[in-house]
Backbone as CSV, one residue per row, in Angstrom:
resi,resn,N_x,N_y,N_z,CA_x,CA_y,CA_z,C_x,C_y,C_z
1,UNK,-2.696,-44.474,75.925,-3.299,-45.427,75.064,-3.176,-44.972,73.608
2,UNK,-2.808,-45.875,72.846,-2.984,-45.525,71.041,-4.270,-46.113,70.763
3,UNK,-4.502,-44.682,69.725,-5.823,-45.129,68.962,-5.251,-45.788,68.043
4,UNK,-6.349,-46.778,67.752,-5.830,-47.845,66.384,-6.717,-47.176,65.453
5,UNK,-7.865,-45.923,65.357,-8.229,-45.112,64.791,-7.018,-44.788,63.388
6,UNK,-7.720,-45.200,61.732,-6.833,-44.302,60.695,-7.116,-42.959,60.760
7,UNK,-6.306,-41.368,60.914,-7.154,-40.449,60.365,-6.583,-40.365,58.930
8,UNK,-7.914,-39.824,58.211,-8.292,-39.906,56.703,-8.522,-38.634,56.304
9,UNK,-7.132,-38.283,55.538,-7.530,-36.471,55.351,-7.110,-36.526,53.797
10,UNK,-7.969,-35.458,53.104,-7.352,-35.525,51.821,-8.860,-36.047,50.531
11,UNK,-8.487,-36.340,49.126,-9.429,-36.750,48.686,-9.399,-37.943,47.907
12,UNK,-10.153,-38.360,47.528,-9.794,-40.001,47.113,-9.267,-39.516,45.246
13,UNK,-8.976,-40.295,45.035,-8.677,-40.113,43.374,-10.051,-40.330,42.391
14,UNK,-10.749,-40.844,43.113,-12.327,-40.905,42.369,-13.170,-39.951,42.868
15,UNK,-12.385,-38.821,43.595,-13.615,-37.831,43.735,-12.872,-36.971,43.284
16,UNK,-11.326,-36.859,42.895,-10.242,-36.031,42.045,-11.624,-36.115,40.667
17,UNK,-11.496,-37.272,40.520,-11.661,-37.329,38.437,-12.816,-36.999,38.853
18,UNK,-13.834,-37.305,39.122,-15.307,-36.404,38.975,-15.274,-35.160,38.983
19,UNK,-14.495,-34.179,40.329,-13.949,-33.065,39.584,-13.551,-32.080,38.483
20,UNK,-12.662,-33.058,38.077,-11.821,-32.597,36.843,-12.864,-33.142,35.870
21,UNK,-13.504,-34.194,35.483,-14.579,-34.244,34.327,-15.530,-33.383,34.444
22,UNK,-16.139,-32.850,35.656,-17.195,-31.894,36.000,-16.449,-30.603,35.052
23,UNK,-15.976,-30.060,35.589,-14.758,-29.134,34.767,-14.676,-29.090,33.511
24,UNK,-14.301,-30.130,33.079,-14.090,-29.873,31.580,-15.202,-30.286,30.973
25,UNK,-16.280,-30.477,31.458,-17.769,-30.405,30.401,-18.443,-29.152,30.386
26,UNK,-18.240,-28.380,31.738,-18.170,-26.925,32.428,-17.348,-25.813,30.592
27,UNK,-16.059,-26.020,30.986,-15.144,-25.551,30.023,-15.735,-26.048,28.499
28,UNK,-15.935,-27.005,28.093,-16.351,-27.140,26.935,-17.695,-25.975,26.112
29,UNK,-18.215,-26.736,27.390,-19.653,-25.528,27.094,-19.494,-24.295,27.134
30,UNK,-18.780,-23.335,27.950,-18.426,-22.198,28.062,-17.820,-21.910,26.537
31,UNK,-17.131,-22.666,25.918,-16.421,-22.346,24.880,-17.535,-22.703,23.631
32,UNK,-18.006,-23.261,23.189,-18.764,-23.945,22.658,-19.879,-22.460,22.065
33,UNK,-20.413,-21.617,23.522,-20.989,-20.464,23.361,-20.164,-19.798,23.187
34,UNK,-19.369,-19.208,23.839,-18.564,-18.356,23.496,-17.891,-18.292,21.737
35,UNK,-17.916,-19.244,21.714,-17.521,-18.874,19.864,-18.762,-18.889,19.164
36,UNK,-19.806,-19.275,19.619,-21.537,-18.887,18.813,-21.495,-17.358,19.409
37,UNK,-21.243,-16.572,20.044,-21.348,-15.266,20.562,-20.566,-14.457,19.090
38,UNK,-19.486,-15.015,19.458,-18.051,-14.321,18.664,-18.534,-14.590,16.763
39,UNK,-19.470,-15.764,16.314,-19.892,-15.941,15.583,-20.988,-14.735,14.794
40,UNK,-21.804,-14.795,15.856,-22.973,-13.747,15.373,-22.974,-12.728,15.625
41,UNK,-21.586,-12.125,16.538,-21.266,-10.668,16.234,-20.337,-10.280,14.901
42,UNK,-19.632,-11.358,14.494,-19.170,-10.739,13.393,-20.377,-10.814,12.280
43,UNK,-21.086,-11.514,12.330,-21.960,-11.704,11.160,-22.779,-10.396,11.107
44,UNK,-23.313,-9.885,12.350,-23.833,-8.230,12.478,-23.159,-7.753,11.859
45,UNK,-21.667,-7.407,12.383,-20.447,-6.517,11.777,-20.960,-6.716,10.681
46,UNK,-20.853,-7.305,9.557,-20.840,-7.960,8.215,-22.423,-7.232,7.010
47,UNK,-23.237,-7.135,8.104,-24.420,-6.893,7.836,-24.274,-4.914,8.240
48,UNK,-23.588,-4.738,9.226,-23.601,-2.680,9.461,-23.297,-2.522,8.414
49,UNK,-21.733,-3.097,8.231,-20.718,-2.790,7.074,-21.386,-3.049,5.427
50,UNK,-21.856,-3.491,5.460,-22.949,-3.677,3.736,-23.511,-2.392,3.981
51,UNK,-24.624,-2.344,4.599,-25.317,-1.452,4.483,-24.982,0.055,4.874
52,UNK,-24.134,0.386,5.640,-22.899,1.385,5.288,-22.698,1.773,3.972
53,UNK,-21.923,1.333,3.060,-21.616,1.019,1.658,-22.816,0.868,1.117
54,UNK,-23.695,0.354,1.413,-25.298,0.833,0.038,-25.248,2.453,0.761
55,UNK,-25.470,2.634,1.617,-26.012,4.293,2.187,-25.134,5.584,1.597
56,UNK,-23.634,4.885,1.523,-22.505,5.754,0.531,-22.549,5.482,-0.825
57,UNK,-23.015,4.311,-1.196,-23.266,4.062,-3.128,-24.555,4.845,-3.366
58,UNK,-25.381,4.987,-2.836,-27.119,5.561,-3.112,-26.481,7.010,-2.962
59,UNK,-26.235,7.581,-2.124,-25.310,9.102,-2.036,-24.400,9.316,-3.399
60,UNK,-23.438,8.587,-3.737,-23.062,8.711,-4.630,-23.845,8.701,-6.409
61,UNK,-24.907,8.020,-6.326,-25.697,8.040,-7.413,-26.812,9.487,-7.202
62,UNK,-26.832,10.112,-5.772,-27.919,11.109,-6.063,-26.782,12.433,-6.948
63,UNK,-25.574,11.822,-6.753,-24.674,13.097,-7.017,-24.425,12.930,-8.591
64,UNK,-24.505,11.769,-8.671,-24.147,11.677,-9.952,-24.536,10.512,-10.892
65,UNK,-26.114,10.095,-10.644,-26.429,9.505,-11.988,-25.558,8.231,-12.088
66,UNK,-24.967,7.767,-11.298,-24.389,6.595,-11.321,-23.662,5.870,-10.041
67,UNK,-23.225,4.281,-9.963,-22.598,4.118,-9.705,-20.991,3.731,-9.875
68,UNK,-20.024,3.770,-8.923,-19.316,3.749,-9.166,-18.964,2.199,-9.140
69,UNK,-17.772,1.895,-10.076,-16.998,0.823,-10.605,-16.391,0.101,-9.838
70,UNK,-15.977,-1.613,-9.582,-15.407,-1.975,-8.631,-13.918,-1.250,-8.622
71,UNK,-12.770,-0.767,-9.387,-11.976,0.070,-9.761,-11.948,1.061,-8.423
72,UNK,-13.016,1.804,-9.113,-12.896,3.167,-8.121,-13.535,3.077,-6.860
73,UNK,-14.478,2.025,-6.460,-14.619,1.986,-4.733,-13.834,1.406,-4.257
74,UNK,-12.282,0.635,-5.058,-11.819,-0.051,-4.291,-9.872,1.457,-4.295
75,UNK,-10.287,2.212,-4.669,-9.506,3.202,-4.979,-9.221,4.154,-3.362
76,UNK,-8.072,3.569,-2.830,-8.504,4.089,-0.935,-7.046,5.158,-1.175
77,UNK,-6.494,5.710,-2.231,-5.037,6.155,-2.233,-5.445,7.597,-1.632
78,UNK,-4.491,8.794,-1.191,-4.476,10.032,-0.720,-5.045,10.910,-1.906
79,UNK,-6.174,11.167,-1.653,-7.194,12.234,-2.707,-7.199,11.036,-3.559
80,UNK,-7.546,9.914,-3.502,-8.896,9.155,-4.340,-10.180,9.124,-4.304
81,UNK,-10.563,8.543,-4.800,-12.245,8.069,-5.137,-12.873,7.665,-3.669
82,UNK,-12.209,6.915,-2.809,-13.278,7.201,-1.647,-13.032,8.392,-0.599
83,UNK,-11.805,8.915,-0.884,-11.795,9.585,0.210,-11.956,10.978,-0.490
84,UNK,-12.196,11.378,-1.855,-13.338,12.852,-2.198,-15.091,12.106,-2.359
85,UNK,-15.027,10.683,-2.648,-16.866,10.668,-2.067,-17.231,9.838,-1.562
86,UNK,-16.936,8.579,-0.321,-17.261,8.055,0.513,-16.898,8.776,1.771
87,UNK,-16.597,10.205,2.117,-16.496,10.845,3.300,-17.242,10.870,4.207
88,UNK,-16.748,9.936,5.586,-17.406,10.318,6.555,-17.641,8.462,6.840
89,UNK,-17.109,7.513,5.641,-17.260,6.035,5.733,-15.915,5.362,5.998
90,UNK,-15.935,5.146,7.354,-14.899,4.009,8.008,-14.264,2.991,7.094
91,UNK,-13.184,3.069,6.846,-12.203,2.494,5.749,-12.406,1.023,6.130
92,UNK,-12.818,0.684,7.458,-12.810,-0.521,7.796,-14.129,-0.822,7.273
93,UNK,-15.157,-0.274,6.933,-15.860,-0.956,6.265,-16.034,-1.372,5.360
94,UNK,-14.893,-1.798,4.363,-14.394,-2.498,3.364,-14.158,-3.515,3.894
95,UNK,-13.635,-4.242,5.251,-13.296,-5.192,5.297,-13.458,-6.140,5.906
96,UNK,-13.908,-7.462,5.565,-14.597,-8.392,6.104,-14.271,-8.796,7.483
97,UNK,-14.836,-8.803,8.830,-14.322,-8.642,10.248,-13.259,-9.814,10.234
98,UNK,-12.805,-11.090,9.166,-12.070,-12.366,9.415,-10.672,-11.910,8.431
99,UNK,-11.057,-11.072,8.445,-9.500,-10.276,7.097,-9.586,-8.909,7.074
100,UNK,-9.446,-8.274,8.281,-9.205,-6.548,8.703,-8.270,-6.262,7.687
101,UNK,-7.640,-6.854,7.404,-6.010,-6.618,6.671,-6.450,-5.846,5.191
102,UNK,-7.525,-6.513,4.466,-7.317,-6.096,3.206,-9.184,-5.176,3.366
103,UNK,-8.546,-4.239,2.575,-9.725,-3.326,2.814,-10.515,-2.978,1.473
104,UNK,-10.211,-4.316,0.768,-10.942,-3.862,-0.796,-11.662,-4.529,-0.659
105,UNK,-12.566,-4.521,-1.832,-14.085,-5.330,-2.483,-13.630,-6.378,-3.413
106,UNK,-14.256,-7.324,-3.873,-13.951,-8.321,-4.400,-15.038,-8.214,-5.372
107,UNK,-15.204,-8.820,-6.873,-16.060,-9.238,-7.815,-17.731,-10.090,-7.175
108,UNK,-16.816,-10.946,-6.083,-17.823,-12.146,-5.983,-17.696,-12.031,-4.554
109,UNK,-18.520,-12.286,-3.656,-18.179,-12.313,-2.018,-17.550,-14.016,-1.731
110,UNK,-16.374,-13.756,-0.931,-15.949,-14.765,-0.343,-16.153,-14.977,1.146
111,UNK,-15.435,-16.020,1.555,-15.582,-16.012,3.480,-14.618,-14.955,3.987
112,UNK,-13.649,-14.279,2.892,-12.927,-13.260,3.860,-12.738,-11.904,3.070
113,UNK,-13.745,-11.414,2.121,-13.894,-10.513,1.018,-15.811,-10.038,0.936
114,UNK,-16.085,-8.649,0.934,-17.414,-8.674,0.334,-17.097,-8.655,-1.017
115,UNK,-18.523,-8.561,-1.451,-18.746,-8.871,-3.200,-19.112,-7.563,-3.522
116,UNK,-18.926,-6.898,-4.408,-19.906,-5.578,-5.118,-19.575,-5.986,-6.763
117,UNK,-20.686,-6.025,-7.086,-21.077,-6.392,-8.344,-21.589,-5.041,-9.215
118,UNK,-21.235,-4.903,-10.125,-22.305,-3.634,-11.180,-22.781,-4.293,-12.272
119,UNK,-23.862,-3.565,-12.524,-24.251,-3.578,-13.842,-25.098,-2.732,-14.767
120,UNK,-24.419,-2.088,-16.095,-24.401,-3.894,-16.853,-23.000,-4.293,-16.925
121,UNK,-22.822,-5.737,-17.519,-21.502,-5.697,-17.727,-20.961,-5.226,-18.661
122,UNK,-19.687,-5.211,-18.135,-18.629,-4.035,-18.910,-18.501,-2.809,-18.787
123,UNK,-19.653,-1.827,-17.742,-19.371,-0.852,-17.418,-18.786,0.108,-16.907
124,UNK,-18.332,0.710,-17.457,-16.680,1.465,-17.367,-17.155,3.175,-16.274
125,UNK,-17.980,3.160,-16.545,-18.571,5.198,-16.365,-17.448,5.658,-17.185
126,UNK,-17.831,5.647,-18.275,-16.679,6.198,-19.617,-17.449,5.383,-20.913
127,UNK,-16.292,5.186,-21.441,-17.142,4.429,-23.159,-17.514,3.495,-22.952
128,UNK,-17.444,2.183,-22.021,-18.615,1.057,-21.652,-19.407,1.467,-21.390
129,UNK,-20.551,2.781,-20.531,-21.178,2.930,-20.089,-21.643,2.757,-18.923
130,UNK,-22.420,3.234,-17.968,-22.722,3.689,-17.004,-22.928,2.569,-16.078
131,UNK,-22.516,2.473,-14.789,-23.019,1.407,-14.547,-24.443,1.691,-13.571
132,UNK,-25.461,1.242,-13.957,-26.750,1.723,-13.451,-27.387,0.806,-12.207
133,UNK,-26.624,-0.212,-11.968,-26.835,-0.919,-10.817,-25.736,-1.889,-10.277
134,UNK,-26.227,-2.149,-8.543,-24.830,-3.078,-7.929,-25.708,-3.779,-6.865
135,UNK,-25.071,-4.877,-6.890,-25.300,-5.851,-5.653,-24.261,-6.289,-4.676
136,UNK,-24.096,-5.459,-3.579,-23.318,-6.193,-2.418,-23.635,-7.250,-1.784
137,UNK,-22.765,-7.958,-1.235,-22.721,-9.708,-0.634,-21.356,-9.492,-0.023
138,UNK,-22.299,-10.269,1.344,-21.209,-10.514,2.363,-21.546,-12.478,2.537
139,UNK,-20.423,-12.959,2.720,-20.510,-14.445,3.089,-20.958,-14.825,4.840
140,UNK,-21.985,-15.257,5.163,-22.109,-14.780,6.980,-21.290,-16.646,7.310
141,UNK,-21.039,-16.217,8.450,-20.281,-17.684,9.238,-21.419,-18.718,9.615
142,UNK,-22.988,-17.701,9.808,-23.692,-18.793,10.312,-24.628,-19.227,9.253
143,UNK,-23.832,-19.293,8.077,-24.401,-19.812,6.496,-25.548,-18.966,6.081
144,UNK,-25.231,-19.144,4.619,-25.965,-18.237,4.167,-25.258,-16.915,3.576
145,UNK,-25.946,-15.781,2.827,-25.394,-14.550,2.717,-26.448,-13.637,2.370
146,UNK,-25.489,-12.330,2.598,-26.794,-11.443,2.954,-26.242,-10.056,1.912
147,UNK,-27.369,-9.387,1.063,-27.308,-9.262,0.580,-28.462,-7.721,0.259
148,UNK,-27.548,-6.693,-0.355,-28.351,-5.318,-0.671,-28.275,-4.914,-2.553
149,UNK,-29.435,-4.847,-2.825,-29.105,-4.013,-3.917,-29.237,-2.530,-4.118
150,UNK,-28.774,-2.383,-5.541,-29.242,-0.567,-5.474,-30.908,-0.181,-5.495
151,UNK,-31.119,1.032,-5.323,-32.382,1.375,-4.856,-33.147,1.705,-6.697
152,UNK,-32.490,2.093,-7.427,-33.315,2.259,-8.563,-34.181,1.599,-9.545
C-alpha cells in the first residue's frame, strides 16, 4: 500500500528569516557594546597617561624650579630631554591611544594629540623666563576632557 502521507523535512523560509533577524539584532548588540567597552578603555588609557606626565613634570620641577617647555618634553632624540629626565616614563605615554604613531604633545589637545600648555606665555627657561606652570588635556571619546594642572 502507498501512503498518500507528505513527509515534511527541513525548514520553512519563515522560520529561516526569524532566525537570521534573531541573529542580527543578537550581532548588532554585541557590537554596539563592544565598541562602548573599547571606548572607555581608551579613555582610562588617556587619563593613566596624563597623569603619568603630571607625576614626571612635578619630579622635574622638584629638581629644578621649573617646568619644562613644550620644545623639550616633546624632545624624545638619543640623550635628550626626556630620556636624561623623564626616566623610567613609557614613551608611549605621549601618545594618544587613537594615534600610537606620533609620540609628541601638542599646544592644544586634539581627538588624536594631548595638550600641555605652560605658563606664562613666552616662556623659554632662558631669557623669556621660567615657565612656572602647565596644564595637560586629553580629548576623551566619551565627550568631554580631562584635565591636570601643576601642583604649585
Amino acid at each position: 500500500m502507498i501512503s498518500l502521507k507528505k513527509n515534511n523535512r527541513g525548514f520553512t523560509i519563515v522560520e529561516l528569516l526569524i532566525v537570521i533577524v534573531v541573529i542580527g539584532i543578537l550581532a548588532a548588540l554585541v557590537i554596539v557594546t563592544y565598541n562602548g567597552i573599547q571606548q572607555k578603555a581608551r579613555d582610562t588609557e588617556r587619563k593613566t597617561d596624563i597623569k603619568a606626565l603630571q607625576g614626571h613634570m612635578e619630579a622635574y620641577w622638584a629638581d629644578n624650579a621649573k617646568y619644562p617647555t613644550l620644545t623639550q618634553a616633546n624632545d624624545a632624540s638619543a640623550g635628550g630631554f626626556r630620556q636624561t629626565n623623564f626616566k623610567g616614563l613609557d614613551p608611549a605615554a605621549f601618545a594618544d591611544p587613537k594615534n600610537s604613531a606620533s609620540q609628541q604633545l601638542c599646544a592644544t589637545a586634539t581627538s588624536s594629540c594631548y595638550g600641555y600648555a605652560v605658563t606664562p606665555a613666552g616662556c623659554d627657561n632662558g631669557a623669556g623666563g621660567d615657565c612656572t606652570n602647565y596644564t595637560l588635556t586629553a580629548d576623551l571619546e566619551s565627550g568631554g576632557t580631562f584635565s591636570v594642572q601643576s601642583n604649585n
